[in-house]
C-alpha positions as CSV (number, residue, x, y, z in Angstrom):
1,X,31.7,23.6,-84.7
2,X,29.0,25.6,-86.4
3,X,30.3,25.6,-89.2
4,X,32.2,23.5,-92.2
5,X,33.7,23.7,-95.5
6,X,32.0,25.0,-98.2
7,X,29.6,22.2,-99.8
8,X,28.6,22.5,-103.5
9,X,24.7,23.2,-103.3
10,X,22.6,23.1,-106.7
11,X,20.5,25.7,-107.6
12,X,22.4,28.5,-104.9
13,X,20.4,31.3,-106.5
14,X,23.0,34.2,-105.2
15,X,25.2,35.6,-107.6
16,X,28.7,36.0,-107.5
17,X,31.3,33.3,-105.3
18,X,30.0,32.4,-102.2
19,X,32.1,34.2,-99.6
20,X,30.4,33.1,-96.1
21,X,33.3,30.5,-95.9
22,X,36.1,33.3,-96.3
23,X,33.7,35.4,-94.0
24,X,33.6,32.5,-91.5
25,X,37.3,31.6,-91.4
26,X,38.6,35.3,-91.2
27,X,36.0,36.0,-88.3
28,X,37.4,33.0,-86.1
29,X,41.1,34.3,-86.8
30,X,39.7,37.1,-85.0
31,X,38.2,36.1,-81.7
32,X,34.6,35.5,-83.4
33,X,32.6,37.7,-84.7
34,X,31.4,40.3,-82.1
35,X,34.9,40.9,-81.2
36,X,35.5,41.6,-84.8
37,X,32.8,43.9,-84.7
38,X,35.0,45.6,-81.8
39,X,37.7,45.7,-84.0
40,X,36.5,46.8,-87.1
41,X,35.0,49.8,-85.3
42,X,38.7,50.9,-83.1
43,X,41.0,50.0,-86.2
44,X,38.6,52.5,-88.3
45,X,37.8,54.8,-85.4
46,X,33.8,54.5,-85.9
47,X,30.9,55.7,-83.9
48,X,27.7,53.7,-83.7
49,X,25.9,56.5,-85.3
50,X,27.6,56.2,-88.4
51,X,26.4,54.8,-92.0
52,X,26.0,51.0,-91.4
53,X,28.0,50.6,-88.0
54,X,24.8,49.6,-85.6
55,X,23.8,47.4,-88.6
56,X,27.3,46.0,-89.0
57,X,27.2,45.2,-85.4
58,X,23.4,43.7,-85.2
59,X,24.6,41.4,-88.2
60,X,27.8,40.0,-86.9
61,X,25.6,39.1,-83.4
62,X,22.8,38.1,-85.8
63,X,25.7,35.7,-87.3
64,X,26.7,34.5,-84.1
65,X,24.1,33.6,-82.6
66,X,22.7,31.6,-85.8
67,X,25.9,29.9,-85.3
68,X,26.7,29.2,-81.7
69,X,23.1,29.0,-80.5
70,X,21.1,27.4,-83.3
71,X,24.4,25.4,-85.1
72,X,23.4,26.5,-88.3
73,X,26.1,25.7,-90.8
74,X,27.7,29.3,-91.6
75,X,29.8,28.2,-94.5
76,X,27.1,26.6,-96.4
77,X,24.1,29.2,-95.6
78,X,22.3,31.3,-97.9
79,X,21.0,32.9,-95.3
80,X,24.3,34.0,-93.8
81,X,25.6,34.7,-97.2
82,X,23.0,37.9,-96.9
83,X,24.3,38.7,-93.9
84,X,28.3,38.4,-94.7
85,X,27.1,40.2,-97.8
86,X,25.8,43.6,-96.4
87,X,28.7,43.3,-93.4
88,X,31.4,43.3,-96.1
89,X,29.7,45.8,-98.1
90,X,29.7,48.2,-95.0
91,X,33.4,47.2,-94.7
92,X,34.6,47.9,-97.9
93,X,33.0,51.5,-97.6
94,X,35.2,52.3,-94.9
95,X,38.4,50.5,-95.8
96,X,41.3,52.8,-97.4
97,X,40.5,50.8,-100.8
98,X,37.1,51.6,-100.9
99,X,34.9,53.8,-102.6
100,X,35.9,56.7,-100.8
101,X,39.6,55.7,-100.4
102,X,39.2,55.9,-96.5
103,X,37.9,58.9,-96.8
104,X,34.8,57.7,-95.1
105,X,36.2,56.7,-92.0
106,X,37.1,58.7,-88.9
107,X,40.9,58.5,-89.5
108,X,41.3,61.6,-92.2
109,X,38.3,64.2,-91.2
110,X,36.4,63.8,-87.7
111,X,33.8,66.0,-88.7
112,X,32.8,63.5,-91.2
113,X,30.6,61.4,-89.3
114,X,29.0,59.6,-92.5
115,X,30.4,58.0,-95.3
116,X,28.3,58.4,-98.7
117,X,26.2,55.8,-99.5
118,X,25.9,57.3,-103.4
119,X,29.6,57.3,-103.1
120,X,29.9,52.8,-104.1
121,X,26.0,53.1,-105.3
122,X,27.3,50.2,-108.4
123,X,29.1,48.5,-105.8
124,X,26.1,48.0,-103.0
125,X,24.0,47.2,-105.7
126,X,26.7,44.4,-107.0
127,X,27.9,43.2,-103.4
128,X,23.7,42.4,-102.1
129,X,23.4,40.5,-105.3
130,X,21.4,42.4,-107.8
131,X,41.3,39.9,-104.2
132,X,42.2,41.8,-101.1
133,X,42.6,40.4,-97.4
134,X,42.5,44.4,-96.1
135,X,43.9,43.8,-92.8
136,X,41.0,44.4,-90.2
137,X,38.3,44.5,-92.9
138,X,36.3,41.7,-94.0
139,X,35.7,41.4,-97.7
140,X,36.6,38.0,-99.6
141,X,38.8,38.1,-102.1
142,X,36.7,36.6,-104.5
143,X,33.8,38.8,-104.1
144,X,35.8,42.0,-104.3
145,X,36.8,40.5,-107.9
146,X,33.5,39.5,-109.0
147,X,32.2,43.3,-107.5
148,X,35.2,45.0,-109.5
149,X,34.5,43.1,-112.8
150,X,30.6,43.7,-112.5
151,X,30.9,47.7,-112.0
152,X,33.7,47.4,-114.9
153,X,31.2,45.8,-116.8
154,X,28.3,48.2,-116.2
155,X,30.9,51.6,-116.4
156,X,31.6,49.9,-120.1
157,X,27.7,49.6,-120.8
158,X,27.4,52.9,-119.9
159,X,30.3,54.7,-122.0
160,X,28.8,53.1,-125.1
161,X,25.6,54.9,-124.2
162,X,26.3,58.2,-123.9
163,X,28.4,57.7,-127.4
């Protein structure tokens, strides 16, 4: 297999919990992940020409392929950490408990044919690195806690300023 538990690594320089394992695990439950891809984009009713969905795509090959052709370790790569990063981030933004409350996806208004990046602005920021399983969408628990105390943190920083 290309991939393993999660090994403790000193010095992992990303912040927040390391989620490629969850990432890794929830993808194989799912037929791997280009058929996730698949799925993510029917369950949501997505076009390619929406915010993030050829990138979610090119990732999630970009992930198999680093793990089925070059046997890279999935679960205890930083590089793949990136990656799982910016596909869960595109996730969440579609997902009914996102920023937008599903009001990004297709699902509510087909005339919408973009979800608003400055809609989860704190949360991109939070989720590239500057506890929901939702169904069809991967986001791990774990980092959808850290992202929801990090953007509660910075809302607090902010109230005090404009007192």
């Amino acid at each position: 297999s290309a991939h393993s538990s999660e090994v403790a690594v000193s010095g992992w320089s990303y912040p927040g919990p390391r989620s490629a394992p969850w990432c890794v695990r929830f993808i194989d439950r799912r037929g791997g992940a280009e058929e996730h891809h698949r799925s993510f984009k029917n369950h949501f009713r997505l076009a390619d020409d929406m915010w993030g969905i050829s990138v979610h795509g090119s990732l999630l090959k970009a992930i198999r392929k680093l793990g089925e052709f070059d046997g890279l370790d999935l679960s205890n790569s930083a590089g793949a950490e990136v990656l799982f990063r910016r596909a869960q981030l595109i996730e969440y933004a579609y997902s009914d408990r996102g920023p937008g409350g599903g009001k990004a996806n297709g699902k509510g208004d087909n005339n919408k044919k973009h979800a608003d990046p400055g809609l989860f602005a704190i949360e991109s920021a939070v989720f590239s690195g500057s506890n929901k399983e939702f169904g069809d969408v991967m986001v791990a628990p774990g980092l959808l806690e850290y992202v929801a105390k990090e953007v509660e943190r910075d809302a607090s920083v902010m109230k005090q300023v404009r007192k």
